[in-house]
VOSE-475963 format. One record per residue (C-alpha): x, y, z. Coordinates in steps of 0.05 Angstrom, whole numbers, padded with zeros to 5 digits, always signed. Example, Ala and Ser with C-alpha at 12.3 -4.5 7.8 and 13.67 -1.06 7.14 Angstrom:
2
+00246-00090+00156;+00273-00021+00143;
This chain:
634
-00552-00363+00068;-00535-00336+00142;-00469-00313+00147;-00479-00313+00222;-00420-00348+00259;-00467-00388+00295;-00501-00416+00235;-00498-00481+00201;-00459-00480+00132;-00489-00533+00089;-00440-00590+00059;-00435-00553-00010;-00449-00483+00003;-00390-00445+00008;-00378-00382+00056;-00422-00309+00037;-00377-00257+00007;-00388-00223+00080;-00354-00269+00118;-00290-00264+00088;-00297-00191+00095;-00293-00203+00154;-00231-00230+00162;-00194-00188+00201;-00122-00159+00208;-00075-00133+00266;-00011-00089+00237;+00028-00029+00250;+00053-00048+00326;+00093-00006+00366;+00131-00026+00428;+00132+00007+00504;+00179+00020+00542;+00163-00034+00580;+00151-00078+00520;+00077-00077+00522;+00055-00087+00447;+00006-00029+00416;-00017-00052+00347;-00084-00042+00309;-00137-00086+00296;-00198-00084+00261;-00245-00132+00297;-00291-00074+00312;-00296-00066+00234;-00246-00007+00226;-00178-00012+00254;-00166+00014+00330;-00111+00014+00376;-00103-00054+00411;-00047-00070+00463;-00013-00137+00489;+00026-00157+00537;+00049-00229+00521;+00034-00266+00458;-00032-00297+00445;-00062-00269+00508;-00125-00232+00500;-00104-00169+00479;-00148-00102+00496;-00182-00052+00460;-00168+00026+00472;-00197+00058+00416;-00281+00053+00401;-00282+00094+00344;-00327+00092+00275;-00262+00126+00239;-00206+00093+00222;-00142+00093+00271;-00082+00102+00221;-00024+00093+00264;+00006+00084+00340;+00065+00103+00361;+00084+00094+00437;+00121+00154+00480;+00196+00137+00502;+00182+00153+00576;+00104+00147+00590;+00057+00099+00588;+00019+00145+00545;+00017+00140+00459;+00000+00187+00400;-00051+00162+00346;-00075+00188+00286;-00140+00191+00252;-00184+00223+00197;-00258+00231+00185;-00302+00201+00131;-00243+00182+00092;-00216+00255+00083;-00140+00235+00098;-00141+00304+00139;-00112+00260+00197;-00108+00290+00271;-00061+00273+00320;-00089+00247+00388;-00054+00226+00455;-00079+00157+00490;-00068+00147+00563;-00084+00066+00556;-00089+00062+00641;-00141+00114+00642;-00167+00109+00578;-00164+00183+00565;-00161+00216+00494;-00138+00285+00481;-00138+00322+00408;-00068+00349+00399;-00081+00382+00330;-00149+00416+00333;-00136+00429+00251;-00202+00387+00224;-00175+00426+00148;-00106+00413+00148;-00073+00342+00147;-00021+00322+00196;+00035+00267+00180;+00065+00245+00244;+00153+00263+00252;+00162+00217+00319;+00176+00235+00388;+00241+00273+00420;+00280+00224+00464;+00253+00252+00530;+00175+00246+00505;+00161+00316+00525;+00159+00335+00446;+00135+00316+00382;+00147+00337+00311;+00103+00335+00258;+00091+00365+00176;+00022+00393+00164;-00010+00438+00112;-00043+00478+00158;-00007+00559+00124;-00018+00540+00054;-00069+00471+00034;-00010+00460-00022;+00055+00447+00010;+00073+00424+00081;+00104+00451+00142;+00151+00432+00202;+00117+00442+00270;+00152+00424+00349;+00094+00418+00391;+00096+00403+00468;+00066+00337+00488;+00012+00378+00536;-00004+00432+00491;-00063+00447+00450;-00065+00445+00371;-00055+00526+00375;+00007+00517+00408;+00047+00484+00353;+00107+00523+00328;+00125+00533+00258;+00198+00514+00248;+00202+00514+00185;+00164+00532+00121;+00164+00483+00061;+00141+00487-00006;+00137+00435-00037;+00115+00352-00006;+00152+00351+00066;+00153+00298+00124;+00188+00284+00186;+00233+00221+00185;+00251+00224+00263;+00288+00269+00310;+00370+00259+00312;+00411+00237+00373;+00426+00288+00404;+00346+00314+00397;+00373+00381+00361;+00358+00361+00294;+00305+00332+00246;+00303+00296+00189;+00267+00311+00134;+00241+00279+00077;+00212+00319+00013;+00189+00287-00051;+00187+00323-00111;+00148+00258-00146;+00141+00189-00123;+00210+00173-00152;+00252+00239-00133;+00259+00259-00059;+00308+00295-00031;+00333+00295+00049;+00344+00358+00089;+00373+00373+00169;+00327+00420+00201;+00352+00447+00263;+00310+00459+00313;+00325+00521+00352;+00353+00555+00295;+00319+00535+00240;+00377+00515+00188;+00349+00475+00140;+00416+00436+00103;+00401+00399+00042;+00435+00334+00050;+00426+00294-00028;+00437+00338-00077;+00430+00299-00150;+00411+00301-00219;+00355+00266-00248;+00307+00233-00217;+00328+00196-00153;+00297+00154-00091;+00310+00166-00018;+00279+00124+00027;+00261+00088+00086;+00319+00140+00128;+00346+00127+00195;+00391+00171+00235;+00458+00145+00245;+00471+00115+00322;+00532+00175+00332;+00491+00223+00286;+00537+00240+00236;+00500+00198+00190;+00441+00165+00154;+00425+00105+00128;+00367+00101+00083;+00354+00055+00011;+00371+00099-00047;+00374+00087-00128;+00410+00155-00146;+00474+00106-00178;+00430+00047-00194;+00374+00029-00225;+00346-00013-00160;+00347+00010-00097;+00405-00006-00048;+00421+00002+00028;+00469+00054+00035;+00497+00113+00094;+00500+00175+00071;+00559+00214+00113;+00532+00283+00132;+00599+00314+00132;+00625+00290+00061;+00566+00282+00030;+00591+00215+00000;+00544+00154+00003;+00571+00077+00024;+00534+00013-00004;+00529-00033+00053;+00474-00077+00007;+00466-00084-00049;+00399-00113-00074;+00425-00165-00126;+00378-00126-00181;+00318-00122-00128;+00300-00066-00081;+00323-00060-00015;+00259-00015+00004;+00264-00017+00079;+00306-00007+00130;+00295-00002+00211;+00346+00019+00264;+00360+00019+00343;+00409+00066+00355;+00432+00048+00425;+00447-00025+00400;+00466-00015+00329;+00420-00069+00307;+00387-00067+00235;+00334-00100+00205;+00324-00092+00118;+00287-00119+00074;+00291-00145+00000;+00232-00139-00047;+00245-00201-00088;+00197-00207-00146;+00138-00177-00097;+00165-00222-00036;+00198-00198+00026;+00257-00223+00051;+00283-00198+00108;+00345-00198+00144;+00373-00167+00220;+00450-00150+00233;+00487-00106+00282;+00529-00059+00250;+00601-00071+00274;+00630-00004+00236;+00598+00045+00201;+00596+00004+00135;+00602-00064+00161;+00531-00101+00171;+00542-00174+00208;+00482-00208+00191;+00443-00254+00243;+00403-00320+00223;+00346-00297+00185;+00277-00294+00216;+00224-00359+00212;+00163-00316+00181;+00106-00340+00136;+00133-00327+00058;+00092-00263+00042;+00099-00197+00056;+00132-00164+00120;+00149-00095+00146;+00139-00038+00197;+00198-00060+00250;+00192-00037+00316;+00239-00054+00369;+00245-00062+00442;+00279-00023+00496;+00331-00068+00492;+00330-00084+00417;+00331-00159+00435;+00265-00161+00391;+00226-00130+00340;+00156-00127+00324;+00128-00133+00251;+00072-00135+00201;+00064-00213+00162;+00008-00222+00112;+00016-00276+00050;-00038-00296-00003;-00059-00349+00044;-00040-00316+00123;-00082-00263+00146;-00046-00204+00166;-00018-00217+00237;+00038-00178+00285;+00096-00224+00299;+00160-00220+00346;+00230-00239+00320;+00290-00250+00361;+00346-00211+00333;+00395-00243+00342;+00378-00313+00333;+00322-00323+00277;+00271-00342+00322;+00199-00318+00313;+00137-00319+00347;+00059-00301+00325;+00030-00246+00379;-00031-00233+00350;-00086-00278+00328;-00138-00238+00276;-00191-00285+00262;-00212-00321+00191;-00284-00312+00201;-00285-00382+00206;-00260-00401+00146;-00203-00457+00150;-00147-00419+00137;-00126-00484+00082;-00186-00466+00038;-00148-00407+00019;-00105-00408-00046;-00040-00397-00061;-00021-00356-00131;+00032-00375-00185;+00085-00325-00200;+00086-00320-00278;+00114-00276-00329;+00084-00267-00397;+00108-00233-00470;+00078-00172-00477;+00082-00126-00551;+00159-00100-00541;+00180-00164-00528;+00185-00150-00445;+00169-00197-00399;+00111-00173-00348;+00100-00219-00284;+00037-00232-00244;-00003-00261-00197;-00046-00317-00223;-00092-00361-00182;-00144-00407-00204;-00195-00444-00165;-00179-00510-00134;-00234-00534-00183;-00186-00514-00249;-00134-00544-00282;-00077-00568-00251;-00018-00502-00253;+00042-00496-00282;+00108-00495-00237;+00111-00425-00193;+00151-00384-00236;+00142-00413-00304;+00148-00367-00364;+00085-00386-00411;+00074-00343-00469;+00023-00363-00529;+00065-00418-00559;+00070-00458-00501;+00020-00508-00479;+00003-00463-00409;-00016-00520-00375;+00010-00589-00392;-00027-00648-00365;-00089-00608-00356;-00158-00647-00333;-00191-00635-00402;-00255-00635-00361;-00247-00566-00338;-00220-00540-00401;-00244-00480-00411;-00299-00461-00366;-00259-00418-00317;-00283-00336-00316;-00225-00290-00300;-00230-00224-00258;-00166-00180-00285;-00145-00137-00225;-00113-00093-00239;-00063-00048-00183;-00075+00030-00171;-00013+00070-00158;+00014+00074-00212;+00074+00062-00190;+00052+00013-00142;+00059-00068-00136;+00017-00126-00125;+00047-00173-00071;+00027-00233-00050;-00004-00198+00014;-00076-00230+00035;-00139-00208+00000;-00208-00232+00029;-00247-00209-00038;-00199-00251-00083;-00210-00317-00035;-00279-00304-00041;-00273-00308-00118;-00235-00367-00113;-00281-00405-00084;-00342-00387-00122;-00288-00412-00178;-00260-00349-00217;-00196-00344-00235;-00146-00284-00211;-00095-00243-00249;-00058-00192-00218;-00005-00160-00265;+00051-00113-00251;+00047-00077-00323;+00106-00031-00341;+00101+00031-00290;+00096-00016-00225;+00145-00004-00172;+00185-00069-00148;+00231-00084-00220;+00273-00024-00222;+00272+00042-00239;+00272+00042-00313;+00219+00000-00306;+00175+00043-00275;+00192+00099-00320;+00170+00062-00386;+00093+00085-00378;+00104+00161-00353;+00069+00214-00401;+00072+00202-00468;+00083+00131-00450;+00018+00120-00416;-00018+00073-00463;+00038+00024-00466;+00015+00002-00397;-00051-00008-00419;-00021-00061-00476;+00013-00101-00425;-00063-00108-00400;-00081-00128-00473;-00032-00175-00478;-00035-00212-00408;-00104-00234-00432;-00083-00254-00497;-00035-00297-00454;-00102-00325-00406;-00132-00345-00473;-00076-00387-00482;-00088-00419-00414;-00136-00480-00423;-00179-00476-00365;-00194-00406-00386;-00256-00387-00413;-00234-00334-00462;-00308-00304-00460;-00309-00291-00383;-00252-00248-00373;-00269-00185-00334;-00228-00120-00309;-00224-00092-00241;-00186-00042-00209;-00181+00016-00155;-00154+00084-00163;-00107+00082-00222;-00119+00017-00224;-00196+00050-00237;-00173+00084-00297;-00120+00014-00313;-00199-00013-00315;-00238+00050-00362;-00179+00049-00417;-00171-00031-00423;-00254-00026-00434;-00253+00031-00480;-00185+00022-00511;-00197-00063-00524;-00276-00069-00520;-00276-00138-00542;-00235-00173-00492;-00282-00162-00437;-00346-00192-00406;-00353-00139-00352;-00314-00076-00314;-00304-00061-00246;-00280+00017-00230;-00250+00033-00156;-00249+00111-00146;-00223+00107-00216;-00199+00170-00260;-00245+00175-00314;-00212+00247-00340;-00138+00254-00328;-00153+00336-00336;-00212+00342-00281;-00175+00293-00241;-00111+00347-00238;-00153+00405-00232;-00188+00383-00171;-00149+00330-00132;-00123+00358-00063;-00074+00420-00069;-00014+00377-00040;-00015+00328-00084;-00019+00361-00162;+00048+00365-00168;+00064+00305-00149;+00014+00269-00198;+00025+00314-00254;+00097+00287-00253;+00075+00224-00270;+00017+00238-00310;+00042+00296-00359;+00024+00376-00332;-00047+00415-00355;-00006+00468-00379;+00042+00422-00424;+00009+00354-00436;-00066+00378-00441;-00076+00361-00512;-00044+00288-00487;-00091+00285-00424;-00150+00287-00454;-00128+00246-00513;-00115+00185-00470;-00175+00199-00418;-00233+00138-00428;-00278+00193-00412;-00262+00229-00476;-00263+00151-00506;-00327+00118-00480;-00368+00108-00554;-00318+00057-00553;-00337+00012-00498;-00384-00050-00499;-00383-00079-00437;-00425-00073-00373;-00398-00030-00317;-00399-00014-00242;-00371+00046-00217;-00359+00056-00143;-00336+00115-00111;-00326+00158-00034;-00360+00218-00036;-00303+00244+00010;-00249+00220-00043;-00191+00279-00031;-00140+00248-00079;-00197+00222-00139;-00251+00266-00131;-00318+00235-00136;-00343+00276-00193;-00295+00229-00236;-00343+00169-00236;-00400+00214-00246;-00378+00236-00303;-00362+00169-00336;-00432+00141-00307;-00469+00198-00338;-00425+00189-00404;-00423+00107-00410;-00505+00111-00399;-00514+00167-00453;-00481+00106-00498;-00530+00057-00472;-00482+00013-00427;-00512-00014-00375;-00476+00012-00321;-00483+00011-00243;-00460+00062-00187;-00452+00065-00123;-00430+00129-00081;-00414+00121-00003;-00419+00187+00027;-00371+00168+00091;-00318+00141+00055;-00255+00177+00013;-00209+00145-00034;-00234+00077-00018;-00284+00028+00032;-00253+00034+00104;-00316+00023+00142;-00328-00047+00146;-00415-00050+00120;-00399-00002+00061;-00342-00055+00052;-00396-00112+00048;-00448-00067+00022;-00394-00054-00045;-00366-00118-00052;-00436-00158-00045;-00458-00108-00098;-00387-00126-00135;-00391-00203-00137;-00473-00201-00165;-00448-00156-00224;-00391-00204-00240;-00437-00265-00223;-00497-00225-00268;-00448-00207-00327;-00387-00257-00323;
């Protein structure tokens, strides 16, 4: 069929996998000075800057790019904005100042090699701060750069060695903060003085220990930031910068308080609560140092929400919605009385936004006798679902009162979540709506090593561990083939990055399970992977994955690569050529391998992309080439 807006869509024929691809999103929005809204949007097929003035209006484009825009961030003073983008997928990003009236773009960085992670603006707007890995291509360091001066003119404040970035510029515009991360679950905060360089440590711990989300204090003298170093989940807290001592002003009720935005002038505060993948967010004025009043909480779409930004006068704040069903979409809260209001309208392609389909939250037994949840949608054609929530394991009937007509007959795409220590939300996915309605079934666990369920939680696959993760797979399709409407001989496995190698070791490790695979920029071999993934990040992964000088021996025990005589089903393997973080020679080697054992296998390289499809044909072009493999084999 034509997927052409214009064309006629026959009574029974559904919408082509490219329109809902192109369904598009507006996020990350940043407000003025003079409250003009900058956000991006990818109408244009990759996301540019956009601005606003008043909600719903037509809002204008500034950026024309065939790159991807990866953030905006307004100056305090000008009408003038810093964005940052990278090239073919690299993640090398550069830093670039817009002039929206004039349309003029100027290349601050000038460092194509080296990537740059963007610290924020000093209160006057004639400075910026940034990290970059310009001196070494392993660690990151602190540069001050004027807001007129060329990439050459940075200066070097302060030499790291390890994973640094720049959390925002104090007060009083003398100090930075600065955020390192030893692994994605051990960080550390440091003071960096400008002019003299004194670089204070600020959390010393032991163990392993999260700080997050930090905000300078309104007077200075402290910082407020989500931490777990005393708890297993992460809480709001101020950490006092001249006793060291931190203060819980929330506590998560055994969820994560991962986010936390605040104005200094007015002392308002918006968190929010990951609650079993959901967001819930609340706004308050702090009224001491350790005393939040909360206001009514905001009237957002039940999803997903983040990225505050507030006014000038903090009487509003920007934000990110998305939900299984809601298109991502920029909305304005009032902060002090609940009230909220959608600015940004990124179309549906089209497609009547009540054709898309809401998941259950469920939570199965897996071989320890843990619970795992996940995500599980079925087609509106399937069996009637169990109450949201429900706990169904195998000796319950999973779906009481089910239309014995569709009993059975409903394939299953397993999709699995990359990270590791990652989450799937209920955030909106056009590729899983297109499923739905060609009448597959979704399932979307968070196995043991997700983020979102504590720390502990996340620990239980590191290392040695690794394989238990993989069982939680085994097991949540032990659970579907319990589920009546499930056909137990149509279940396939997708997933991108880790969730790529999530994908290789459920086919090698379980070969029977599975109709079909679907790898993402997947690791195939956990020791090529280390040896040549970008500098910067090695010693980050091999702190969750196990070290090639320790763990080798384990590596390559637990790589599918090493594995593949094992597997039986068909497989497509898609990949970036540009891939900094999973190198691309990872799916050639398990193409080259899986054929040599006469699978039948499929690739597909892009050579603009990295570590995933940001351009928006190679986005059609992979998942067009996705759906006929599942439709082919499943």
């Amino acid at each position: 069929m034509s997927d052409s807006p214009d064309a006629p869509l026959a009574p029974d024929e559904g919408y082509d996998i490219e329109r809902y691809l192109n369904i598009r999103s507006a996020h990350g929005a940043d407000f003025a000075p003079d409250d003009t809204l900058a956000f991006l949007m990818d109408t244009t097929g990759t996301p540019q800057v956009w601005t606003l003035e008043e909600p719903g209006t037509w809002p204008v484009q500034h950026t024309f790019f065939e790159e991807r825009v990866t953030f905006v961030d307004w100056s305090p003073e000008r009408r003038e904005l810093v964005f940052g983008m990278d090239e073919g997928g690299n993640e090398r990003a550069q830093l670039y100042r817009l002039t929206p009236d004039t349309g003029r773009i100027r290349n601050l960085t000038r460092r194509p090699a080296a990537k740059h992670r963007w610290g924020g603006w000093r209160s006057d707007g004639e400075r910026f701060a940034f990290a970059s890995n310009r001196r070494d291509n392993a660690v990151f360091d602190v540069y001050v750069q004027d807001r007129d001066a060329t990439g050459g003119d940075a200066e070097l404040i302060h030499e790291g060695d390890g994973w640094l970035s720049v959390a925002g510029w104090g007060p009083d515009d003398r100090r930075l903060l600065v955020h390192e991360a030893h692994s994605s679950f051990d960080h550390d905060l440091h003071s960096l003085d400008v002019e003299t360089g004194e670089f204070i440590h600020l959390t010393p711990h032991e163990g392993n220990a999260r700080f997050q989300s930090p905000e300078w204090g309104p007077d200075g003298d402290s910082v407020y930031l989500c931490t777990d170093r005393d708890t297993d989940t992460l809480r709001l807290e101020r950490l006092g910068l001249d006793t060291g001592e931190l203060t819980v002003l929330v506590d998560g009720d055994g969820w994560n308080v991962d986010g936390v935005a605040l104005d200094e002038d007015s002392r308002r505060l918006v968190y929010s609560r990951n609650v079993d993948g959901y967001t819930e967010l609340t706004a308050g004025e702090l009224v001491g140092p350790d005393d939040l009043e909360p206001f009514p909480d905001p009237d957002l779409p039940h999803g997903t929400a983040g990225g505050v930004s507030f006014t000038e006068e903090a009487d509003r704040y920007a934000l990110t919605v998305s939900g299984s069903t809601v298109n991502a979409n920029v909305y304005v809260a009032d902060a002090t009385d609940g009230g909220a209001e959608r600015w940004t309208y990124a179309a549906t392609a089209g497609i009547p936004a009540d054709t898309f389909v809401e998941p259950e939250l469920v939570h199965y037994p897996t071989f320890d006798g843990r619970d795992i949840p996940a995500f599980f949608t079925t087609p509106t054609s399937a069996a009637p679902r169990a109450t949201s929530g429900t706990h169904l394991d195998g000796d319950e009937d999973a779906a009481s009162g089910t239309d014995e007509s569709h009993e059975g007959d409903t394939p299953v795409v397993v999709d699995i979540h990359g990270g590791p220590e990652s989450q799937r939300r209920p955030s909106f996915n056009g590729v899983k709506q297109y499923l739905l309605s060609q009448g597959y079934a979704v399932f979307e666990p968070n196995v043991r090593g997700s983020s979102g369920y504590g720390k502990a939680y996340t620990h239980l696959d590191d290392v040695e561990n690794r394989m238990d993760s993989v069982e939680d797979v085994r097991a949540g399709v032990e659970w579907l083939h319990d589920y009546p409407a499930v056909d137990p001989d149509r279940i396939a496995v997708m997933g991108g990055s880790y969730g790529g190698f999530m994908t290789l070791a459920a086919l090698t490790e379980f070969p029977d399970l599975w109709a079909a695979g679907v790898d993402i920029v997947g690791i195939a071999n956990f020791v090529t992977f280390l040896e040549n993934t970008g500098d910067w990040r090695r010693e980050l992964r091999e702190a969750e994955y196990g070290s090639l000088e320790e763990d080798r021996e384990f590596l390559e025990s637990v790589s599918p690569i090493n594995n593949i005589e094992r597997i039986a089903a068909p497989l497509f393997v898609l990949h970036g050529a540009n891939d900094p973080r999973v190198p691309v020679d990872e799916a050639e080697q398990i193409v080259e391998k899986a054929r040599q054992q006469g699978v039948p296998v499929r690739k597909l390289i892009f050579d603009d992309e990295g570590h995933g499809f940001a351009k928006l044909e190679n986005r059609i072009e992979a998942y067009r080439a996705v759906v006929e493999f599942l439709d082919e084999h499943v």
